[in-house]
C-alpha positions, 0 to 999 in steps of 0.5 A: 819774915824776910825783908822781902816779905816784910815790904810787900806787906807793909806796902800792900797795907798801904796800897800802893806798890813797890818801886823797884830800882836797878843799878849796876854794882860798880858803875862808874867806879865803886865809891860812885855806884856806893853813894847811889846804892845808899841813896837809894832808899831816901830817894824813894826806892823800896826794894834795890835790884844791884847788877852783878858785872859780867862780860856777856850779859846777853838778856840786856840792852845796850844801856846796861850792857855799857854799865857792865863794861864800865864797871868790870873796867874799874874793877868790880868782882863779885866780892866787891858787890858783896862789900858794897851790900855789906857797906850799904847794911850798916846803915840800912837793915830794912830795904831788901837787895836783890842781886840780879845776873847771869849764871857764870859768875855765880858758877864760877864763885861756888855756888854754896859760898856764894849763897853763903856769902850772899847771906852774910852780906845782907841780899835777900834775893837773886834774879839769875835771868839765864837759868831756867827753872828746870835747871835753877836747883843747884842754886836754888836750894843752897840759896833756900837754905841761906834764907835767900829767895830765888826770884823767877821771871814770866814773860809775854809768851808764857803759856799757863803750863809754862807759868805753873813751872815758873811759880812752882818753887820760886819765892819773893816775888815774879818778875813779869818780863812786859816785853819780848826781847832786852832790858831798855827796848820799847814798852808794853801798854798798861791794859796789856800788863793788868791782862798779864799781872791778873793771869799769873796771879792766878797761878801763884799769891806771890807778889807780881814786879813789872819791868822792861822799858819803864822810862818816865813818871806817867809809865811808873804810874799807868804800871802801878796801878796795875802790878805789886812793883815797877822796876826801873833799870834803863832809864836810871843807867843811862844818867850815868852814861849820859853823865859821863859823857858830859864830863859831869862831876861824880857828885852831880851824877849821884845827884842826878840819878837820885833826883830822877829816881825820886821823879820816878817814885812819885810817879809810882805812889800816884798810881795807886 
Protein backbone atom coordinates (compact mmCIF):
# COMPACT_ATOMS: atom_id res chain seq x y z
CA UNK A 1 0.00 0.00 0.00
CA UNK A 2 1.28 3.58 -0.75
CA UNK A 3 1.84 6.13 1.92
CA UNK A 4 -0.84 7.81 0.43
CA UNK A 5 -3.24 5.15 0.97
CA UNK A 6 -2.04 4.24 4.02
CA UNK A 7 -2.95 7.88 5.42
CA UNK A 8 -6.10 8.54 4.06
CA UNK A 9 -7.02 5.28 5.71
CA UNK A 10 -5.80 5.72 8.74
CA UNK A 11 -7.39 9.04 8.66
CA UNK A 12 -10.76 8.09 7.56
CA UNK A 13 -10.59 5.46 10.55
CA UNK A 14 -10.14 8.35 12.67
CA UNK A 15 -12.68 10.50 10.91
CA UNK A 16 -11.10 13.46 10.39
CA UNK A 17 -9.46 14.71 7.38
CA UNK A 18 -6.14 15.10 6.17
CA UNK A 19 -4.03 18.47 6.58
CA UNK A 20 -2.02 19.04 3.76
CA UNK A 21 0.94 21.66 3.85
CA UNK A 22 2.95 23.22 1.09
CA UNK A 23 6.36 24.70 1.00
CA UNK A 24 8.44 25.67 -1.71
CA UNK A 25 11.72 23.25 -1.82
CA UNK A 26 14.63 25.55 -1.17
CA UNK A 27 12.79 28.56 0.19
CA UNK A 28 14.79 30.81 1.65
CA UNK A 29 17.87 28.73 1.37
CA UNK A 30 17.78 25.08 1.53
CA UNK A 31 19.01 24.12 5.04
CA UNK A 32 15.92 26.68 6.24
CA UNK A 33 13.47 25.13 4.01
CA UNK A 34 14.84 21.52 5.27
CA UNK A 35 14.49 22.02 8.87
CA UNK A 36 10.42 23.32 7.78
CA UNK A 37 10.25 20.50 5.65
CA UNK A 38 11.27 17.93 8.98
CA UNK A 39 9.29 19.93 11.13
CA UNK A 40 6.38 19.36 9.33
CA UNK A 41 5.10 16.50 10.52
CA UNK A 42 5.33 17.18 14.26
CA UNK A 43 3.59 20.35 13.80
CA UNK A 44 0.68 18.47 12.48
CA UNK A 45 0.89 17.77 8.86
CA UNK A 46 -0.13 14.52 7.48
CA UNK A 47 0.55 14.68 3.78
CA UNK A 48 3.51 17.49 2.74
CA UNK A 49 2.94 18.91 -0.67
CA UNK A 50 7.09 20.20 -1.48
CA UNK A 51 7.06 22.94 -4.54
CA UNK A 52 9.67 22.11 -7.37
CA UNK A 53 11.20 25.95 -8.31
CA UNK A 54 10.60 26.96 -11.40
CA UNK A 55 11.06 30.49 -13.17
CA UNK A 56 7.55 30.80 -14.64
CA UNK A 57 4.95 29.16 -12.31
CA UNK A 58 2.19 30.63 -14.11
CA UNK A 59 -1.21 28.75 -12.01
CA UNK A 60 0.56 30.69 -8.95
CA UNK A 61 -0.03 34.07 -6.82
CA UNK A 62 2.41 36.11 -5.93
CA UNK A 63 3.35 34.56 -2.56
CA UNK A 64 4.48 31.84 -4.12
CA UNK A 65 5.78 33.06 -6.90
CA UNK A 66 8.16 34.95 -4.48
CA UNK A 67 9.13 31.58 -3.16
CA UNK A 68 10.02 30.21 -6.43
CA UNK A 69 12.56 33.15 -7.06
CA UNK A 70 14.05 33.02 -3.53
CA UNK A 71 14.80 29.78 -3.79
CA UNK A 72 16.00 29.44 -7.66
CA UNK A 73 18.43 32.39 -6.33
CA UNK A 74 19.84 30.20 -3.39
CA UNK A 75 20.39 27.82 -5.62
CA UNK A 76 17.58 25.19 -5.74
CA UNK A 77 17.34 22.56 -8.71
CA UNK A 78 15.40 19.60 -9.15
CA UNK A 79 18.35 17.24 -7.78
CA UNK A 80 18.33 19.36 -4.76
CA UNK A 81 14.53 18.67 -3.98
CA UNK A 82 15.40 15.35 -4.59
CA UNK A 83 18.28 15.53 -1.66
CA UNK A 84 15.93 17.40 0.61
CA UNK A 85 13.34 14.17 0.34
CA UNK A 86 16.17 11.89 0.63
CA UNK A 87 17.25 13.84 3.90
CA UNK A 88 13.82 14.15 5.15
CA UNK A 89 13.39 10.08 4.56
CA UNK A 90 15.97 9.08 7.04
CA UNK A 91 14.22 10.02 9.64
CA UNK A 92 10.42 10.00 8.47
CA UNK A 93 9.36 6.87 6.30
CA UNK A 94 5.56 7.25 7.01
CA UNK A 95 4.24 10.93 6.09
CA UNK A 96 3.78 10.81 2.26
CA UNK A 97 5.45 13.93 -0.18
CA UNK A 98 4.10 15.24 -3.14
CA UNK A 99 6.09 17.11 -5.52
CA UNK A 100 3.82 19.74 -6.81
CA UNK A 101 5.08 21.84 -10.17
CA UNK A 102 5.15 22.56 -13.70
CA UNK A 103 5.94 20.32 -16.78
CA UNK A 104 9.31 22.05 -17.90
CA UNK A 105 11.25 20.99 -15.46
CA UNK A 106 10.36 17.53 -15.23
CA UNK A 107 10.73 17.59 -19.38
CA UNK A 108 13.91 18.83 -19.17
CA UNK A 109 15.21 16.44 -16.27
CA UNK A 110 13.94 13.24 -18.21
CA UNK A 111 11.11 12.18 -17.32
CA UNK A 112 11.91 8.47 -17.03
CA UNK A 113 14.73 9.40 -14.61
CA UNK A 114 12.86 11.75 -13.23
CA UNK A 115 10.24 9.49 -12.06
CA UNK A 116 12.96 6.92 -11.15
CA UNK A 117 14.71 9.38 -9.04
CA UNK A 118 11.66 10.59 -7.73
CA UNK A 119 11.25 7.06 -6.48
CA UNK A 120 14.23 6.50 -4.87
CA UNK A 121 14.12 9.46 -2.89
CA UNK A 122 10.86 8.73 -1.26
CA UNK A 123 7.92 10.98 -3.30
CA UNK A 124 4.67 9.45 -3.55
CA UNK A 125 3.05 11.82 -5.57
CA UNK A 126 3.05 14.61 -8.33
CA UNK A 127 0.74 17.26 -8.85
CA UNK A 128 2.11 18.83 -12.40
CA UNK A 129 -0.58 21.61 -12.45
CA UNK A 130 0.13 22.74 -16.25
CA UNK A 131 -0.59 19.15 -17.88
CA UNK A 132 -3.56 18.28 -18.79
CA UNK A 133 -4.96 14.72 -18.64
CA UNK A 134 -5.04 14.21 -22.09
CA UNK A 135 -1.70 15.06 -22.34
CA UNK A 136 -0.07 13.54 -18.82
CA UNK A 137 0.86 9.94 -20.25
CA UNK A 138 4.13 10.42 -20.88
CA UNK A 139 4.57 10.86 -17.39
CA UNK A 140 1.99 9.39 -16.10
CA UNK A 141 2.81 5.92 -16.75
CA UNK A 142 6.43 6.18 -16.01
CA UNK A 143 5.38 7.36 -12.70
CA UNK A 144 2.79 4.28 -12.36
CA UNK A 145 5.58 2.13 -13.10
CA UNK A 146 7.83 4.11 -10.32
CA UNK A 147 5.06 3.35 -7.83
CA UNK A 148 4.32 7.17 -7.90
CA UNK A 149 0.61 8.49 -7.90
CA UNK A 150 -0.19 11.00 -10.28
CA UNK A 151 -2.53 13.28 -8.60
CA UNK A 152 -5.01 15.34 -10.72
CA UNK A 153 -6.82 18.72 -10.36
CA UNK A 154 -11.02 19.55 -10.73
CA UNK A 155 -12.01 22.86 -10.49
CA UNK A 156 -15.22 25.05 -10.28
CA UNK A 157 -15.89 24.85 -14.04
CA UNK A 158 -15.53 21.24 -14.38
CA UNK A 159 -18.22 20.14 -15.96
CA UNK A 160 -19.47 16.17 -15.30
CA UNK A 161 -18.09 15.28 -18.63
CA UNK A 162 -15.13 16.96 -17.87
CA UNK A 163 -14.67 15.33 -14.21
CA UNK A 164 -14.95 11.91 -15.72
CA UNK A 165 -11.73 12.63 -17.71
CA UNK A 166 -9.85 13.90 -14.87
CA UNK A 167 -10.73 10.73 -12.66
CA UNK A 168 -10.11 8.61 -15.36
CA UNK A 169 -6.78 7.42 -14.58
CA UNK A 170 -5.72 9.74 -11.86
CA UNK A 171 -4.83 8.07 -8.52
CA UNK A 172 -3.78 9.31 -4.75
CA UNK A 173 -6.13 11.77 -4.50
CA UNK A 174 -8.16 14.84 -6.48
CA UNK A 175 -7.10 18.01 -6.05
CA UNK A 176 -10.29 20.48 -5.84
CA UNK A 177 -9.25 23.91 -7.19
CA UNK A 178 -12.01 25.79 -4.75
CA UNK A 179 -11.42 28.90 -6.84
CA UNK A 180 -10.92 30.14 -10.37
CA UNK A 181 -7.77 31.78 -10.86
CA UNK A 182 -4.19 31.66 -8.65
CA UNK A 183 -2.99 30.10 -5.42
CA UNK A 184 -3.38 32.87 -2.68
CA UNK A 185 -6.70 34.70 -4.19
CA UNK A 186 -9.65 34.90 -2.17
CA UNK A 187 -11.70 31.85 -0.89
CA UNK A 188 -14.52 29.98 -1.96
CA UNK A 189 -17.76 29.50 0.98
CA UNK A 190 -17.53 25.85 2.70
CA UNK A 191 -21.41 25.27 1.48
CA UNK A 192 -19.79 25.84 -1.97
CA UNK A 193 -17.04 23.50 -1.46
CA UNK A 194 -19.67 20.41 0.34
CA UNK A 195 -21.59 21.04 -3.38
CA UNK A 196 -18.53 20.40 -5.04
CA UNK A 197 -16.62 17.59 -2.95
CA UNK A 198 -20.05 15.52 -3.10
CA UNK A 199 -20.17 16.06 -7.33
CA UNK A 200 -16.86 14.66 -7.74
CA UNK A 201 -17.35 11.94 -5.44
CA UNK A 202 -19.42 10.75 -7.43
CA UNK A 203 -17.55 10.20 -10.13
CA UNK A 204 -14.35 8.75 -8.50
CA UNK A 205 -13.83 6.85 -4.56
CA UNK A 206 -10.65 8.62 -4.40
CA UNK A 207 -9.94 10.95 -1.83
CA UNK A 208 -11.02 14.81 -2.32
CA UNK A 209 -8.06 17.68 -0.95
CA UNK A 210 -9.35 21.30 -1.19
CA UNK A 211 -7.02 23.87 -1.73
CA UNK A 212 -6.72 27.86 -2.81
CA UNK A 213 -7.01 30.63 -0.28
CA UNK A 214 -7.21 28.68 2.72
CA UNK A 215 -5.70 31.05 5.22
CA UNK A 216 -6.98 30.96 9.10
CA UNK A 217 -8.01 27.99 11.67
CA UNK A 218 -11.82 28.66 11.10
CA UNK A 219 -11.41 28.36 7.01
CA UNK A 220 -9.02 24.68 8.10
CA UNK A 221 -12.13 23.77 9.89
CA UNK A 222 -15.38 24.97 7.79
CA UNK A 223 -13.21 22.88 4.73
CA UNK A 224 -12.59 19.86 7.06
CA UNK A 225 -16.00 19.16 7.52
CA UNK A 226 -16.52 18.95 4.27
CA UNK A 227 -13.63 17.54 2.06
CA UNK A 228 -10.87 14.02 3.00
CA UNK A 229 -8.00 17.11 3.16
CA UNK A 230 -7.25 20.96 3.43
CA UNK A 231 -4.40 22.05 1.69
CA UNK A 232 -2.48 25.14 3.05
CA UNK A 233 0.14 26.80 0.80
CA UNK A 234 -0.19 30.59 0.77
CA UNK A 235 -0.68 31.65 4.03
CA UNK A 236 2.52 29.19 5.08
CA UNK A 237 4.92 31.26 2.42
CA UNK A 238 4.31 34.18 3.36
CA UNK A 239 5.65 33.77 6.90
CA UNK A 240 8.79 33.17 5.09
CA UNK A 241 8.49 36.24 3.13
CA UNK A 242 6.98 38.21 6.06
CA UNK A 243 10.08 37.06 7.88
CA UNK A 244 12.58 38.08 5.74
CA UNK A 245 11.42 41.27 5.51
CA UNK A 246 11.60 41.77 9.33
CA UNK A 247 15.49 40.65 9.21
CA UNK A 248 13.85 37.99 11.51
CA UNK A 249 16.37 35.05 12.53
CA UNK A 250 16.44 31.67 10.43
CA UNK A 251 15.55 29.87 13.50
CA UNK A 252 12.54 32.36 14.34
CA UNK A 253 11.29 31.92 10.71
CA UNK A 254 11.25 27.84 11.14
CA UNK A 255 9.74 28.46 14.29
CA UNK A 256 7.18 30.70 13.27
CA UNK A 257 5.93 28.92 10.07
CA UNK A 258 5.90 25.57 12.49
CA UNK A 259 3.88 27.48 15.17
CA UNK A 260 1.06 28.61 12.56
CA UNK A 261 0.91 25.31 10.97
CA UNK A 262 0.11 23.60 14.29
CA UNK A 263 -2.70 26.74 14.48
CA UNK A 264 -3.86 25.68 11.41
CA UNK A 265 -3.75 21.52 12.13
CA UNK A 266 -6.13 22.28 15.16
CA UNK A 267 -8.28 24.25 13.20
CA UNK A 268 -8.49 20.91 10.85
CA UNK A 269 -9.01 18.35 13.68
CA UNK A 270 -12.08 20.70 15.02
CA UNK A 271 -13.75 20.21 11.67
CA UNK A 272 -14.59 17.05 12.14
Amino acid sequence: MSRLNACFNALKAENRAAFVTYIQAGDPNRDVSTAILKGLPGAGADIIELGMPFTDPAADGPAIDKAAQRALAAGASTKQTFEMVREFRAADDTTPIVLMGYFNPVYHYGIETFCKNAAEAGVDGLIIVDLPPEEDEELRLPAINAGIDVIRLATPTSDNHRLNTIVSGASGFIYYVAVAGVTGGKSATADDIGDAVARIKRHTNLPVAVGFGIRTPEQAAAIASRADAVVVGSAIVSLIEQGLEKQTSDANIIENVLNFTQTLAKGVLSGR
